[in-house]
Each structure stands twice: as structure tokens, then as C-alpha cells.
ZALUM-926365 format. One line per field, with one value per residue (C-alpha): residue in three letters; z negated, x negated, y negated. Coordinates in steps of 0.2 Angstrom, whole numbers, plus 2048, in hexadecimal, padded with zeros to 3 digits. Last residue first. Layout:
<sites>
residu [ALA|...]
Z [Z|...]
X [X|...]
Y [Y|...]
</sites>
This chain:
<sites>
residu [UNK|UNK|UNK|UNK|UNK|UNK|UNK|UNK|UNK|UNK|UNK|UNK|UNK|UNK|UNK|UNK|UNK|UNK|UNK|UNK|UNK|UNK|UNK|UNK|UNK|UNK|UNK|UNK|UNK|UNK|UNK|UNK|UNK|UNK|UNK|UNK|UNK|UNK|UNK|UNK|UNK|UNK|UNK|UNK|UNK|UNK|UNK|UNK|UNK|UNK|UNK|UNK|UNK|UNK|UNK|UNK|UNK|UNK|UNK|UNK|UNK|UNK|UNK|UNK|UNK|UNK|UNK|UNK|UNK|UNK|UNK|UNK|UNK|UNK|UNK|UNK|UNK|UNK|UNK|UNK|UNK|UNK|UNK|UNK|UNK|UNK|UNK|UNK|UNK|UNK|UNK|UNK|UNK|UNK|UNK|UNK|UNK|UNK|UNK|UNK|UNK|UNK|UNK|UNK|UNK|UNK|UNK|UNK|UNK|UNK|UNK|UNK|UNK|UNK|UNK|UNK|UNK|UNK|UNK|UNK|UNK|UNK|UNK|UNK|UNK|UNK|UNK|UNK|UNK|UNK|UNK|UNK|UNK|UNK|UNK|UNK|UNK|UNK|UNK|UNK|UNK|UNK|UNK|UNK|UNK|UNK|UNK|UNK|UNK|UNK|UNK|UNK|UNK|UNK|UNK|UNK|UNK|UNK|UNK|UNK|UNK|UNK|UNK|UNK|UNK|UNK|UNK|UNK|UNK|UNK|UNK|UNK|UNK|UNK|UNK|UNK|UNK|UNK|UNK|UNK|UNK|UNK|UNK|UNK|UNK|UNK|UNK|UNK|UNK|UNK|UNK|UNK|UNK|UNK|UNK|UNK|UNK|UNK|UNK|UNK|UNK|UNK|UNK|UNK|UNK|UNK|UNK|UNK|UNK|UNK|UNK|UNK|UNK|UNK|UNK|UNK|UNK|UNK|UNK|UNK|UNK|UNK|UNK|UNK|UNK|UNK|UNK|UNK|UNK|UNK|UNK|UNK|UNK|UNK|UNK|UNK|UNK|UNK|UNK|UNK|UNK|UNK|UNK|UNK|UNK|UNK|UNK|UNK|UNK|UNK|UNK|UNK|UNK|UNK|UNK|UNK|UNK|UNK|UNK|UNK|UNK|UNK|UNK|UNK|UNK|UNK|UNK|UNK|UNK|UNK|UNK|UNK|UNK|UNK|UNK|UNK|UNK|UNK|UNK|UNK|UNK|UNK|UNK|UNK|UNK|UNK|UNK|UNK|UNK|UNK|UNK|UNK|UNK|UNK|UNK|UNK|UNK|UNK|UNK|UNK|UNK|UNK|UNK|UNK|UNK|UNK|UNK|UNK|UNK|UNK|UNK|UNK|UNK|UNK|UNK|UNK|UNK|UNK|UNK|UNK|UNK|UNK|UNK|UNK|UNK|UNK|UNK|UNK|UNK|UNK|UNK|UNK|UNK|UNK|UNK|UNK|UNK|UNK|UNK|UNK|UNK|UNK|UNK|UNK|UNK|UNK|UNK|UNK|UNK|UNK|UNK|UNK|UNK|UNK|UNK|UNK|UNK|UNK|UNK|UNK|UNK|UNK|UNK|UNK|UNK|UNK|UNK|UNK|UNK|UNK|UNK|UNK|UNK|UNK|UNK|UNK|UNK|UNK|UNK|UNK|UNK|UNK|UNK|UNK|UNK|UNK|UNK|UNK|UNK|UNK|UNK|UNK|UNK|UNK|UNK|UNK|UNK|UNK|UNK|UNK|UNK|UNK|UNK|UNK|UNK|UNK|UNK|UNK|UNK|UNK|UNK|UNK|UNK|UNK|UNK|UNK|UNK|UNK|UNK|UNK|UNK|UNK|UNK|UNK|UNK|UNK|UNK|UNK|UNK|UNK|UNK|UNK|UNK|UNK|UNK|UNK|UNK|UNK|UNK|UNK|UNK|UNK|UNK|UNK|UNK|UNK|UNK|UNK|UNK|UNK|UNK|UNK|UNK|UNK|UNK|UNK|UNK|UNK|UNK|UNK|UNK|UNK|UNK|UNK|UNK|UNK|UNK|UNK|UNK|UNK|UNK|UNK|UNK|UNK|UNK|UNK|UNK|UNK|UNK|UNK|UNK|UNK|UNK|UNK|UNK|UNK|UNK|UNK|UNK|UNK|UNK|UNK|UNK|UNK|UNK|UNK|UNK|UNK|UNK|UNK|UNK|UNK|UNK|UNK|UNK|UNK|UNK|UNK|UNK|UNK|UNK|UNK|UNK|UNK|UNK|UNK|UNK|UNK|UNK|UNK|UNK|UNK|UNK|UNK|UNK|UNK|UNK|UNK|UNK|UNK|UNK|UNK|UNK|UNK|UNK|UNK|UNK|UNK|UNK|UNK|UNK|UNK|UNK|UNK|UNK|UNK|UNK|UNK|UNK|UNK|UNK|UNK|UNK|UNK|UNK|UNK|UNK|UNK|UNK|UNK|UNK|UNK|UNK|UNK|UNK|UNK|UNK|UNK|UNK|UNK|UNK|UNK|UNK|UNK|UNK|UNK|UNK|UNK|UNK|UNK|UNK|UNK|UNK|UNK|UNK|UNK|UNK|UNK|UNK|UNK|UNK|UNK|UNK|UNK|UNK|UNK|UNK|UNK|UNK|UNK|UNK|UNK|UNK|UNK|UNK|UNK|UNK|UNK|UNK|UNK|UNK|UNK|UNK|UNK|UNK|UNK]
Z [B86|B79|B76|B68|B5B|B4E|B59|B5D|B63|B6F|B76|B7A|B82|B8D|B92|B98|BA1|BAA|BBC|BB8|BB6|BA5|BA5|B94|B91|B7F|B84|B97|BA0|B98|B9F|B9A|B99|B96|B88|B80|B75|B73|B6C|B79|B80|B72|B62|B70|B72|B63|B5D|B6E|B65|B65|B74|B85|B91|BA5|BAF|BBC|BCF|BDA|BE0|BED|BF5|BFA|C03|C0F|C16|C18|C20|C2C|C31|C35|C3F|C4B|C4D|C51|C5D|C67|C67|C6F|C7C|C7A|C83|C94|C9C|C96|C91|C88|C80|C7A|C74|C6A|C62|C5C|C52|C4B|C45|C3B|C35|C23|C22|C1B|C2A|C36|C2D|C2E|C3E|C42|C35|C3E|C52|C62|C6F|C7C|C8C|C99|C96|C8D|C7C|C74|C62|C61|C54|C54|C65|C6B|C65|C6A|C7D|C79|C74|C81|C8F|C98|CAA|CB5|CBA|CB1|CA0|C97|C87|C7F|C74|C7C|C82|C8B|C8B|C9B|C9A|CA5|CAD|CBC|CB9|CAA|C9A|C90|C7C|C72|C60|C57|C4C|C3A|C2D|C1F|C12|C0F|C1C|C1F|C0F|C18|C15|C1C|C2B|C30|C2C|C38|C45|C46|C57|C60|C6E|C77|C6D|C76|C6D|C60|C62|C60|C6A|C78|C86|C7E|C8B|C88|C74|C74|C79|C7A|C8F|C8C|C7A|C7E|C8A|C81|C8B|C91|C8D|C7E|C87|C89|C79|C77|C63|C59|C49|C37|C39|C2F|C3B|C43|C33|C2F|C41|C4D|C41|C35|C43|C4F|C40|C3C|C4E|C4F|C3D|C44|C57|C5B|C4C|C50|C63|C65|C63|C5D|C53|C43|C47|C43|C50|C45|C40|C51|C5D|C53|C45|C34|C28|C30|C30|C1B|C15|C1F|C25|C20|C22|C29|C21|C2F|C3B|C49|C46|C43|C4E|C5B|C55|C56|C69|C6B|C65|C70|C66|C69|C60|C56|C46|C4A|C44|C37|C2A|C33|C2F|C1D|C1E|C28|C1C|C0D|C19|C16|C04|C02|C08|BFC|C0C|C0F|C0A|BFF|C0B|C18|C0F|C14|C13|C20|C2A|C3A|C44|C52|C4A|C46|C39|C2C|C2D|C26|C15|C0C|BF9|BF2|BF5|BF5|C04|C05|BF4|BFF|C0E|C03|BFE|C0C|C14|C00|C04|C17|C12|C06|BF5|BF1|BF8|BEF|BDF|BE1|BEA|BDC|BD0|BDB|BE9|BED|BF9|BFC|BFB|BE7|BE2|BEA|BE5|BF0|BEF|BEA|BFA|BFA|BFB|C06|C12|C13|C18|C26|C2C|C35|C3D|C45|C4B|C51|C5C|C6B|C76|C85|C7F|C7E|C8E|C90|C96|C85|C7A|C79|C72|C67|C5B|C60|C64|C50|C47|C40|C4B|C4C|C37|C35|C42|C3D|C2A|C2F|C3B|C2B|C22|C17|C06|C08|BFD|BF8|C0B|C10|C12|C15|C11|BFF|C02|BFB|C05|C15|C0E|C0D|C1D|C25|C19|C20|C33|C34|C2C|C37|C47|C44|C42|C4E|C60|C6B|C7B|C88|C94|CA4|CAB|CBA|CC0|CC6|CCC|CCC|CDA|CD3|CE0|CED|CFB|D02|CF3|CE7|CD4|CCD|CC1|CB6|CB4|CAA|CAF|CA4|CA7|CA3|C9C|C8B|C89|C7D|C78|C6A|C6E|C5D|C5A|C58|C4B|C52|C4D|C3F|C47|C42|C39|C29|C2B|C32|C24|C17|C22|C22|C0F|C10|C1B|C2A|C2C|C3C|C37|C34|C3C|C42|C49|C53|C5A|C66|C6E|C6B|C75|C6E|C76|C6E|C66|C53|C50|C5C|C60|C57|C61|C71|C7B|C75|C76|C7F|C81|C73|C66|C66|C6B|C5C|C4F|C54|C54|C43|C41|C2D|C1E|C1D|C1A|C2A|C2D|C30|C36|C46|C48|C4E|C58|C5F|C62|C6A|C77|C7B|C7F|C72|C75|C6A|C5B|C5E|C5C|C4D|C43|C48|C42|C32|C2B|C36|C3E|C2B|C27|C39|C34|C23|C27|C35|C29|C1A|C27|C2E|C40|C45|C57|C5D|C6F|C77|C83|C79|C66|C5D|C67|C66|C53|C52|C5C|C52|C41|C4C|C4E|C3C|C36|C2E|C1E|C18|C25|C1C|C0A|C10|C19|C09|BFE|C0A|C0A|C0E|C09|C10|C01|C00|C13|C1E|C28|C36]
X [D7A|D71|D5F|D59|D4A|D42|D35|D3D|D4B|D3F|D3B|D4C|D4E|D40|D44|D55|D4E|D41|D47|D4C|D37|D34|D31|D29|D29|D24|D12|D15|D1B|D12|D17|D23|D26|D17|D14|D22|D1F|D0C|D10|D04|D14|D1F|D13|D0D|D20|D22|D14|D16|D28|D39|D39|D3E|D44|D42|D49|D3D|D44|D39|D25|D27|D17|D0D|CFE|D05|D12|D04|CF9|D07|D09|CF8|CF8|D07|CFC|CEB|CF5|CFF|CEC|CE5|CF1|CFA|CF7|CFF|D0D|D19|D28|D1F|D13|D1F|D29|D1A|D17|D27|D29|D18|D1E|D2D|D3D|D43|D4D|D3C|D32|D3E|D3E|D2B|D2C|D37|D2A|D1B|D1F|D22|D2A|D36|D3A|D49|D58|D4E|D45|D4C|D41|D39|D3A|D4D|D50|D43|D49|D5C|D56|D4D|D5E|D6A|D5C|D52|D59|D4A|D45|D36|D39|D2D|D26|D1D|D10|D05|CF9|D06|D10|D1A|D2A|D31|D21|D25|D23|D28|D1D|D24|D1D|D1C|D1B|D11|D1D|D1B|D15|D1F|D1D|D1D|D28|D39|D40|D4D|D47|D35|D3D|D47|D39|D2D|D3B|D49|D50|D63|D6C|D7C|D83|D93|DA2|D9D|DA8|DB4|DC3|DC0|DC9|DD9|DE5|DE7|DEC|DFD|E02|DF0|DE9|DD9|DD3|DC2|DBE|DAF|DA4|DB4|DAF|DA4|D95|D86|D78|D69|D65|D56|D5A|D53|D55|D61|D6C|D69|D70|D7E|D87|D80|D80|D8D|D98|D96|D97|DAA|DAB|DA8|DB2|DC0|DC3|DB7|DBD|DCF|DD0|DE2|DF1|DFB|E04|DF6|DF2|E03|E10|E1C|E12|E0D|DFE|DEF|DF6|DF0|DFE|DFE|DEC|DEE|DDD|DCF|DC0|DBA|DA7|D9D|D8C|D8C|D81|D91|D98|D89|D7F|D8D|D8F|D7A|D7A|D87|D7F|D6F|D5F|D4E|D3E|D34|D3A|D40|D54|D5B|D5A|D66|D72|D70|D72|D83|D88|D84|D8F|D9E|D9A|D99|DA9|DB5|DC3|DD2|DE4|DE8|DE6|DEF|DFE|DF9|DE8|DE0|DF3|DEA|DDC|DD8|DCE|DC0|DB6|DC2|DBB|DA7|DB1|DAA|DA9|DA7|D93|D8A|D80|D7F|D74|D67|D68|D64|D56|D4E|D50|D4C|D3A|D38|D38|D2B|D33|D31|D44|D49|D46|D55|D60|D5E|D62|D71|D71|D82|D8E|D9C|DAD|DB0|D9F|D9D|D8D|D7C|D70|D78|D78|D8A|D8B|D7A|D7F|D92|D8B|D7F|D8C|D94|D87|D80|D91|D9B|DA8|DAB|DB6|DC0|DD2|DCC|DC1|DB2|DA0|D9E|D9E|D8B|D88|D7A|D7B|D6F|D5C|D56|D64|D67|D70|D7D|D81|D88|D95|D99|D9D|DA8|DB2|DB2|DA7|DAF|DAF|DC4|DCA|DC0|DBB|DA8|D9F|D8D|D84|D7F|D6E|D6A|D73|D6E|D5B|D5F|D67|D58|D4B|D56|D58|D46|D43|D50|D4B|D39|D42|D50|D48|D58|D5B|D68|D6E|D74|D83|D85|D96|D9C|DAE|DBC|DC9|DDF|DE7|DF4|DE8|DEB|DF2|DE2|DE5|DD4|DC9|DBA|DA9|D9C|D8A|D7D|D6E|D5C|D59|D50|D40|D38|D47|D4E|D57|D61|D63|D74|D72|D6E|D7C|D76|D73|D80|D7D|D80|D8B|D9A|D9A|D9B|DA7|DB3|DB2|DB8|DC7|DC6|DD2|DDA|DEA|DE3|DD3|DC7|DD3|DDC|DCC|DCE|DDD|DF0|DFE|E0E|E1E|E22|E1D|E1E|E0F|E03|DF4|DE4|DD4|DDD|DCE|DBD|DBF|DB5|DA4|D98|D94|DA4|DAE|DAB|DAB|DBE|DC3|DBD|DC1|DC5|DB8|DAE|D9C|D99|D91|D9F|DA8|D99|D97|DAA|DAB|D9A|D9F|DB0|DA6|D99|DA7|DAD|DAD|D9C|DA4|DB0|DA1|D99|DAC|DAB|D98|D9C|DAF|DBC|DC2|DC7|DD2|DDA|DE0|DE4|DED|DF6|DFA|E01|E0D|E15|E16|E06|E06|DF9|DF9|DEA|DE6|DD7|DD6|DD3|DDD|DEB|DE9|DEC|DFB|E02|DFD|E09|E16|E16|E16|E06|E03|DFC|DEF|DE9|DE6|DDE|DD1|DCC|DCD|DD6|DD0|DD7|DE8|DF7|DFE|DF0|DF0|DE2|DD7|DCD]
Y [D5F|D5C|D5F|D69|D67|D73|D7C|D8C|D82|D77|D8A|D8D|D7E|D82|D91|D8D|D7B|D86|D85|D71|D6F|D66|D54|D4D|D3A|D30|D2D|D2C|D3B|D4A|D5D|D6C|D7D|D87|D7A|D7D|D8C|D89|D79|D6A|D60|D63|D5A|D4C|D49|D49|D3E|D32|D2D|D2F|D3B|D39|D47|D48|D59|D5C|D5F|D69|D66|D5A|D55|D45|D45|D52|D47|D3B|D46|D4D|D3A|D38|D49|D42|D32|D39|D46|D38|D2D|D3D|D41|D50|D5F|D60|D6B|D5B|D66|D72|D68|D5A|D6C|D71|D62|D5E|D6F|D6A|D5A|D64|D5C|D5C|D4C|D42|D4A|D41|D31|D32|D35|D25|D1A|D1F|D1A|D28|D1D|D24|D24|D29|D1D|D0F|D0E|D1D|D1E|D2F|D3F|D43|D3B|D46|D54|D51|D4E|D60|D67|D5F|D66|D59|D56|D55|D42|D44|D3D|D2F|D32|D23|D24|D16|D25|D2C|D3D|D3F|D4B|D59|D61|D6D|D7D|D7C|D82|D90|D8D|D9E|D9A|DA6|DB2|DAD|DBC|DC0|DCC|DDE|DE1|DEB|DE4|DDA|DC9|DCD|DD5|DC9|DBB|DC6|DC9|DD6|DD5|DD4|DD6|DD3|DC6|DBE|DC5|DB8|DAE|DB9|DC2|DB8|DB0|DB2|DB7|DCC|DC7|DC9|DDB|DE5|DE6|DDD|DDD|DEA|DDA|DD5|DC9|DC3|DB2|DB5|DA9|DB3|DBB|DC0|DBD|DBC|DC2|DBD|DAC|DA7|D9F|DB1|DBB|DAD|DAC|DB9|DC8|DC7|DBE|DCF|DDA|DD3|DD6|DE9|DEA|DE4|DE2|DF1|DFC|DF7|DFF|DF9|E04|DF3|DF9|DFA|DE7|DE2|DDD|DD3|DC9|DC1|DBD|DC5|DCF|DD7|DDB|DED|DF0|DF4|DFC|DEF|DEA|DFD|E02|E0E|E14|E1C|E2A|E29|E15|E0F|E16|E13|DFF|DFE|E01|DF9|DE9|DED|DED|DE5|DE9|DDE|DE6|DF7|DF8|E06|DFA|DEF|DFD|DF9|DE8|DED|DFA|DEB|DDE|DE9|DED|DDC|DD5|DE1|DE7|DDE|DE5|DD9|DCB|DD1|DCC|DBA|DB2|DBF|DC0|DB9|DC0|DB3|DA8|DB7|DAB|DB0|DC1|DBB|DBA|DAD|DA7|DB8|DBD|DCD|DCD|DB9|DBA|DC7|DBA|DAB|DB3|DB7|DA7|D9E|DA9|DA5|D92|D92|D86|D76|D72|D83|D7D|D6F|D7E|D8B|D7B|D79|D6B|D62|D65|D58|D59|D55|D5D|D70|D79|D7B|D89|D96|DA2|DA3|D8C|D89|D99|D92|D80|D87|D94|D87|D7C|D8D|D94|D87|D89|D93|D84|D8E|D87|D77|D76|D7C|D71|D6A|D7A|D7C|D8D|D93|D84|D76|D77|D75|D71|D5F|D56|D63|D61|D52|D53|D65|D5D|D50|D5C|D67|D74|D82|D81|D87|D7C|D6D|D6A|D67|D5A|D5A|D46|D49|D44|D55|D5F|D55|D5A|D6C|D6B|D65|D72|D80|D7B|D7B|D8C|D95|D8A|D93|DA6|DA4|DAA|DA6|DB0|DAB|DB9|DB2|DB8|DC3|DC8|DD8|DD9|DE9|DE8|DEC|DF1|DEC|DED|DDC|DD3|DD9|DD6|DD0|DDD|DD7|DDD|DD4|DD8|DD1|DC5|DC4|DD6|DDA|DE0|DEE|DF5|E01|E0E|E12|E25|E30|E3F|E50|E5B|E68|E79|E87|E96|E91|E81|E8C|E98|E85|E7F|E90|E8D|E7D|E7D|E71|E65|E5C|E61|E75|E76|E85|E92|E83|E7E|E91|E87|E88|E7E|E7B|E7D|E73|E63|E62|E6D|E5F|E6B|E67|E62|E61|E63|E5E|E4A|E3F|E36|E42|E34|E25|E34|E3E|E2E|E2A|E3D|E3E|E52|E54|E5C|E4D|E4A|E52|E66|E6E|E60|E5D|E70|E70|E63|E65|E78|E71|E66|E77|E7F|E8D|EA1|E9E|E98|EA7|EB1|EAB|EAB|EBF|EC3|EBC|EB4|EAE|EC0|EC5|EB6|EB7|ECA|EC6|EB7|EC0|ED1|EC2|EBB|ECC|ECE|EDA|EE0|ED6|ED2|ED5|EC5|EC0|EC9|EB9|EAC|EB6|EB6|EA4|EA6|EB3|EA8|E99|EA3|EA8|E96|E91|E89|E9A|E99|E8A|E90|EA2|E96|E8F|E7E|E73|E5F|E4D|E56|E44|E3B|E30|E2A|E33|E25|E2B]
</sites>
């Protein structure tokens, strides 16, 4: 609950708020002390006196207990919360409902009293009755997460259809399928491909919003590892999901630091030159950590329907990283290796906190029309803001990452907490992400969340067929089986094979090493020739996929050097071996020194020690 400024967020003492009170309203109160005796006393200061007394000791113990077990938790839940006002919104999120009329409406008559209107004041409950409250009462249990072990294979969606027979309304079950995506190896592939594309200077982005364009997508789908999480090619226009992997890619490279904007293009930072030679997992992690705090997107512009963000709403938004900081934190909270149910987390979060805020001005937020702000709208706003905000956090840059394995369905209707509100009821989905079900830490996840020491990759698990899909010969060919091969795996093999007719393909050296060069895996190949053939490879495929792994062994790269000439070998002999530079630096040729681009600063500084500079 969110008091405006001008409204007392606190009352000092018991005394304070009874002298707020009308006389009819102190007679009331007393009523409710001494049951159905009326109390003779009339004048204001005997009533306060009266109630005051009857709040304290033995007496406030034995009202407590004159209330229902609802209005104790309501009660016990203020006394001992971090706040001294009823948070309606957090109550029924824990307990299911409300406890009565927790405060009686003073501008509607006649009014209705309860025993809860001895313990708040406008929702506020003096202090010094909350500290006698707190010391004989229990402290509420805190909500848990239920962690589990499995996960089921479809989910029930429920929907309603107008009945002309019996004029009302029937309520529908359907089953959907619940796709599950393991991230962590896809993670590390998809980081060394985009890598390289950033490098080849070949991902476009726009000058003024850095985010990636039609241009940009096209380049980027080829490259992840089994596709984005939703293929959009069987909805039509105004079903389409979006991108969500080839999307968050480009954002990642640009707030984790690795790559810069040049004109329209990305281009590799220093951070992202070092992180080419660098273990995967490690530039993961970190890019994760820099994501956390940075400025150049807000995860809310990715809910398409919420207009007014670059408006007046604007102003009234919410600093990014404290959002995602409550969400990290709450990730925290999770079991590695252990599924969790999104809702599941929301009520955690929502009851034990840290909460967070999307926003301070709901009014210049709107989905169908200006006029109808957000705030009017009487709309369940944690769910559609900081519920969804979550959801995109989540699905859309922690996942790509590879940190969280994700169960998810389509978002069609997956969410329909929107149904019913003026203007937005026809949208099939809130968010693209409305979909994500579940979710799990893995060994990367945890490892860039601090919740292990280091990192330790999960074994592939390879699901044969039952009925082989592809032949491996001995000619390195592979030749389909009549099934229909999935979009992704037809992209694999494209990726690593040349297509010599509709349903086979040739393995040859210079197509996998092109593969390799753009930052593709052989393993990855491997495993899914495995898969889908039920067989293990034939000895000439293997003898050719381990030569080309040789080779790319053979020759490494170890980062970006920075090369500088001297005016003679002397110099460069004198730089190369001076105990201030030599840490920094290395021979090339007897007038050549490179020096790593990670130890430019150091080295310069050094040189300086020396009695030379380089310009810049």
C-alpha cells in the first residue's frame, strides 16, 4: 500500500489517535470494550481514558483473544511488520482474503464498528500499542518456496464461452504442452557466435534506441543454438510473440560491456576483445552482474503494450537497478537444481519482500488510451507491472544467459489476470513472457549468482527417438528418415553440413571449419548426430570431427595485443627486459613489442617511469 506524502505514515501513541476521534465513534469503541453494557461516560477525555486503559496488560491480551483467528493474523502481522499500516495487498497474497472490514469507511454512515477498529486508526496502528502487541504475540511464520523435484508435462488453461442454451457462461479446461529448455550449453554456444558476429561487424543495431532491428534479428536467429524459445511461424500477425533470445543478445553484449555502438553497428570493447579468450561461464557470470546495474535498458519497454514509458510516464519510473537487485536477491532464496513455480516465487516475494516499485506516478501509464491511466483502471497493477517486469527479467536476459532453465507454453491466455479491464480484454497476451511457468538454477546459474564456489557443467543428457530420425554413413553423409526433423536440428545440420539434396547431407573439412571460425561447437554437433541417429558415429565421421578439433586446438587465440615499433632493436631490447615493463610486454621482431590491450594503462605508465611516452 502506497500512502501519499501529505497523508501520517505513523502515530506516535494510542492516546494520539483516540483524540482524532469523534465522540460517537470513542462511544462505539468503548462498546466494543465492555460487550453489550452501555457505558454511561459522554465526555471525550473519560472515553479515551477508558479505552486507553482497557488497551494496555491483561485487558489488550483478552480482546486479542475475543478476535478470529483472521483478525489476530491481521493484527500480529502489523505488530510485528516493518510497517506500522495494514498492507491489505500483502494480507491476501499470504492468508486468501481479508479479515473483515479491516477499518470501517468514517464517511459512510451508519458506520459499522468491529473489535480491529480498537487496534487501527486509517489503517494505522499506533506505535506503542505495536510494541505491547509484539510482546506476547508469536511472530507470523514467514511464507516458504516449495521447491520441485519434477515438473509436469502439460498445464491446464481454463477459459469461459458464452452458452446460448443455458444462457451462462461454461468454464473450459485445456491442456497445453509444457516446453522445457535446459539453457546452460546453448548459453555458452550462443556467447562465442554472437561474439564472433560482433566482431565481424555484422550486428546492426539502431543509433537511437541500441536496440536490434529487422536487420539485426535476421543475423542473429541463425546463430542461436535451437532457435529463440518460440517459433512465431505458425501465428498470425496479431498472434506473433517476438523475439526474445535474438533480442536480448545485442542489449547483453552493449549493458554488459562488451561491445560499443560504431555508427549502427556494434563493435567489440576491450572487455569484449579479452573476453573472446576468455572461459565462457566466467564473461556469463559477469555479464550478468554488469546487466544488474546498468542504464542503457529498461526491461519495461519490452512490455509493448504499456505505453506512456517515454512520455510523462517517464518521470515517474522507478531507478532499473534496484528493481532487478530485489529480483537477484529473491533468486537467492531459490535451491539450485530444484524447480520453482513463477507464482510460487511472486507470493514469496510479494509477502517475506524485498519488494520493489515499477513505478511512482501509475496515472501517466496506460495501455489502450491516455486518458484512462493505469491508476483508473482498478486493475491488479502488481501482476501487470512489476509481475511482468519480473517475467522479462527472468525469461528474456537470465535464461539467454543460462543461468535458468525455463518451462514454459505459449503466452496466449497463459495470464488472463488482464481479462475484463476497459481496453485491454482482446490482447492475446499481456507479455511475451506471460508463458514461463517454471524455472531452475543450474551449475552456471549458480556459479554467477554466488550460490557456488565455482562452476561445474551439467552432463548433456541426449534423448534417443524411438525411431531413428537420421542415417550417419561412412561417406559422411547424413541422410533423413522420412520423419520431419525439427526447425532447430534442420538448422544444425545446415550449420555444420553442406545440403547436397532435399534429405542428405555431406560432412567436409572446410564447412566445419567455417562453423568453428563462427564460434560453433563440434561437440554440440556430435551429440545431436547421436540423438537423432540412435547409433554411435561411424569411425571415419569421428576420425574427421576429432581432426578438425585438433586443428582448432593447434592454434589458439589469446586476446587482442596492442603492437608498437621502436627506433631501434636497442630500445626495444632496453623496454622489453626493464623490470617496469617487462611484465607488460613481449618481442615481436627486433624493433617490435606487443603489449596485451588489457595492460595498455599499466604499461604506459611504466614506459613513463622509463623516460618515453607514446602518443595518443
Amino acid at each position: 500500500m502506497i500512502y501519499s506524502s501529505d497523508e501520517p505514515q505513523s502515530i506516535p501513541t494510542l492516546f494520539d489517535a483516540l483524540q482524532t476521534e469523534t465522540v460517537d465513534t470513542l462511544k462505539e469503541q468503548a462498546k466494543l470494550i465492555s460487550g453489550s453494557e452501555q457505558t454511561k461516560l459522554v465526555r471525550k477525555a473519560n472515553l479515551v481514558e477508558f479505552i486507553g486503559q482497557r488497551m494496555t496488560g491483561d485487558h489488550l491480551q483478552a480482546l486479542w483473544q475475543r478476535l478470529d483467528a483472521l483478525q489476530q493474523a491481521a493484527v500480529t502481522e502489523t505488530a510485528h511488520g516493518p510497517n506500522p499500516w495494514f498492507d491489505a495487498d500483502r494480507f491476501v497474497v499470504k492468508y486468501g482474503q481479508l479479515p473483515g472490514p479491516i477499518l470501517t469507511n468514517r464517511w459512510v454512515y451508519p458506520r459499522k464498528y468491529s473489535l480491529l477498529d480498537l487496534f487501527f486508526f486509517d489503517e494505522i496502528m499506533p506505535e506503542d500499542l505495536r510494541r505491547r502487541i509484539k510482546a506476547f504475540t508469536p511472530k507470523p511464520e514467514p511464507v516458504h518456496l516449495s521447491p520441485l523435484s519434477e515438473i509436469p508435462g502439460e498445464a491446464a488453461l481454463l477459459y469461459e464461452e458464452w452458452d446460448q442454451k443455458t444462457r451462462q457462461k461454461k468454464t473450459y479446461r485445456n491442456m497445453v504442452p509444457i516446453t522445457c529448455r535446459l539453457t546452460e550449453r546453448s548459453a555458452i554456444h550462443d556467447l562465442k557466435a554472437v561474439l564472433r558476429l560482433v566482431d565481424a561487424g555484422k550486428l546492426a543495431v539502431s543509433d537511437k534506441t541500441r536496440q536490434p532491428g529487422v536487420a539485426g534479428l535476421k543475423a542473429m536467429n541463425p546463430l542461436l543454438l535451437g532457435g529463440d524459445f518460440y517459433d512465431d511461424s505458425g501465428y498470425g500477425d496479431d498472434q506473433k510473440i517476438g523475439p526474445i533470445k535474438s533480442f536480448a543478445w545485442p542489449m547483453l553484449m552493449q549493458g554488459g560491456g562488451l561491445a560499443t555502438l560504431n555508427g549502427k553497428t556494434l563493435e567489440l570493447s576491450k572487455t569484449g576483445q579479452k573476453a573472446l579468450g576468455e572461459p565462457p561461464e566466467k564473461t556469463l557470470a559477469q555479464i550478468w552482474q554488469r546487466w544488474l546495474k546498468t542504464t542503457v535498458f529498461d526491461e519495461l519497454r519490452r512490455i509493448d503494450c504499456i505505453k506512456g514509458q517515454t512520455g510523462k510516464g517517464q518521470r515517474g519510473l522507478t531507478a532499473v537497478a534496484k528493481r532487478r537487485a530485489a529480483i537477484n536477491q529473491m533468486l537467492k532464496h531459490c535451491p539450485p537444481g530444484q524447480w520453482i513455480a513463477v507464482n510460487d516465487l511472486f507470493r514469496f516475494m510479494r509477502v517475506n519482500g524485498p519488494n520493489f516499485e515499477i513505478t511512482r506516478d501509475l496515472e501517466n501509464l496506460y495501455v489502450n488510451e491516455p486518458m484512462y491511466g493505469m491508476d483508473s483502471m482498478h486493475c491488479p497493477d502488481w501482476m501487470l507491472l512489476q509481475a511482468r517486469y519480473a517475467l522479462c527479467l527472468l525469461f528474456e536476459y537470465a535464461a539467454t544467459l543460462g543461468l535458468l532453465d525455463v518451462a514454459y507454453i505459449p503466452p496466449h491466455d497463459a495470464r488472463p489476470d488482464y481479462r475484463g479491464w476497459y481496453g485491454i480484454s482482446d490482447l492475446p497476451f499481456f507479455s511475451r513472457y506471460d508463458g514461463l511457468l517454471y524455472f531452475r538454477i543450474n551449475p552456471l546459474g549458480a556459479y554467477a549468482l554466488g550460490l557456488a564456489p565455482g562452476y561445474q557443467p551439467t552432463m548433456p543428457e541426449i534423448v534417443t527417438p524411438e525411431a531413428p530420425l537420421i542415417r550417419v554413413l561412412p561417406n559422411l553423409e547424413i541422410a533423413a528418415m522420412g520423419s520431419r526433423l525439427e526447425p532447430a536440428d534442420l538448422m544444425m545440420l545446415d550449420r555444420y553440413a553442406n545440403k547436397v539434396s532435399d534429405a542428405v547431407w555431406k560432412l567436409d573439412q572446410a564447412r566445419l571449419l567455417d562453423a568453428l571460425e563462427a564460434g560453433h561447437d563440434l561437440m554440440t554437433l556430435a551429440e545431436l548426430l547421436v540423438a537423432l541417429s540412435g547409433q554411435p558415429l561411424p569411425e571415419t565421421v569421428e576420425r574427421l570431427l576429432e581432426d578438425i578439433a585438433r586443428r582448432a586446438r593447434s592454434v589458439q587465440s589469446k586476446g587482442t595485443v596492442w603492437l608498437i615499433e621502436c627506433a631501434d632493436p636497442a630500445l626495444a631490447a632496453l623496454i622489453a627486459n626493464d623490470s617496469r615493463t617487462k611484465p607488460f610486454c613481449q618481442t615481436a621482431g627486433d624493433r617490435s613489442l606487443t603489449v596485451p590491450l588489457e595492460s595498455e594503462t599499466r604499461f604506459r605508465s611504466a614506459l613513463r617511469k622509463l623516460g618515453y611516452i607514446i602518443p595518443k
